[in-house]
N, C-alpha and C positions, 0 to 999 in steps of 0.2 A: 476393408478397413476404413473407417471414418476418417478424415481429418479434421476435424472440427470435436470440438469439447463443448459442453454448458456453464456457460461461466454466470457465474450469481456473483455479485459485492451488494454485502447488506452493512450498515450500522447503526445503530442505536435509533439513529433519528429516522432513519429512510433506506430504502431501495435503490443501489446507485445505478448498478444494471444487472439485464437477464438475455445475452446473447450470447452466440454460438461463436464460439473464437478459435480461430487456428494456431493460438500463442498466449500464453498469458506469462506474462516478466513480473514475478515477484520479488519483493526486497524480504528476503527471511531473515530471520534473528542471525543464523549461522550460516549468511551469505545470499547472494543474490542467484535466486532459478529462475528456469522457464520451464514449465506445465504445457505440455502437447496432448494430443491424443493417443493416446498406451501409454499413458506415463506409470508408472509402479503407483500404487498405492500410497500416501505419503500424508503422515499433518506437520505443520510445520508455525510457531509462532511467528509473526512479523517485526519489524521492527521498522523506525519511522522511514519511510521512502517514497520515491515512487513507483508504483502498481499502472503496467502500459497491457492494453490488450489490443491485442491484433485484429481483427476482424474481414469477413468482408467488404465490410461500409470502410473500413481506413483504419486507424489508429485512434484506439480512446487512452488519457494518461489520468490518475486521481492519484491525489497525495494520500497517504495512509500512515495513520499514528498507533503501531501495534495495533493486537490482533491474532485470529487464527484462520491457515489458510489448509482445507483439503481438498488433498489432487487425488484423482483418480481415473481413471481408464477413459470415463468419457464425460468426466463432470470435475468443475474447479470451484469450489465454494470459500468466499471470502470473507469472514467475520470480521469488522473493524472494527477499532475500539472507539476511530475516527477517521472517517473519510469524506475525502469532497472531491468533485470532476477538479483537475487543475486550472481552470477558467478562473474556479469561486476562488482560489486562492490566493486573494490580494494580501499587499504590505500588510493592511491592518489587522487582515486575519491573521498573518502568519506573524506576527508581533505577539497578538494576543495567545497564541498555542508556543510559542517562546516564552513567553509571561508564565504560562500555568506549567513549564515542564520545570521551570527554574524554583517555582515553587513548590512541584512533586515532593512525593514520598519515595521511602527509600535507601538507601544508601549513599551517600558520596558519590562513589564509582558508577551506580545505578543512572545516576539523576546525571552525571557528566556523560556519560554514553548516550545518554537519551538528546540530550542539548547538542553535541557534537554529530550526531545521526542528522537534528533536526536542521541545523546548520549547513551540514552537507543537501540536503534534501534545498533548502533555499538557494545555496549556490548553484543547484540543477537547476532550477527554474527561474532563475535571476533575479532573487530578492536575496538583502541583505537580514542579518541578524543584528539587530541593535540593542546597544550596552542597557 
């Protein structure tokens, strides 16, 4: 039995990575998992968080703006809709992805869930959300 999976994060823009991970901690629409090796089969939408993968080399963490993530037996593929290593994620950016969720489409309920996700995700990494 493996321990180790192929973990891929793509998005739009780029390739964020393609290593072998012994964990991968997703933020899902309908809660936070982790993805090992034998994991059942599973797809799952994401929803704004952070995305930490375990590795040999250490720990890599990227912010992720929805999305879709499938796990399976020996591979974790992660489609974002927007993702960046958490390095790139300064005030200014994370001001600017505050900016465009408050002017999302949507629902009321939709666009407040998205902003309160995004909030929580800034309090994880020590940036504030400004009015």
């Amino acid at each position: 039995m493996a321990d180790t999976v192929q973990f891929d994060l793509v998005s739009p823009e780029r390739r964020l990575a393609s290593v072998q991970a012994r964990e991968v901690q997703l933020p899902g629409a309908d809660g936070d998992m982790t993805a090992m090796a034998d994991h059942a089969p599973t797809i799952t939408t994401l929803r704004p968080g952070i995305l930490r993968v375990v590795h040999a080399s250490g720990t890599d963490d990227y912010v992720v703006f929805g999305g879709f993530a499938e796990i399976g037996p020996t591979a974790v593929s992660v489609l974002a809709e927007q993702a960046l290593p958490r390095s790139e994620v300064t005030q200014s950016v994370f001001d600017g992805m505050i900016a465009v969720a408050k002017a999302g489409s949507g629902s009321v309920d939709e666009v407040a869930k998205t902003l309160a996700d995004m909030i929580a995700v800034g309090d994880q990494i020590g940036l504030s959300a400004r009015a």
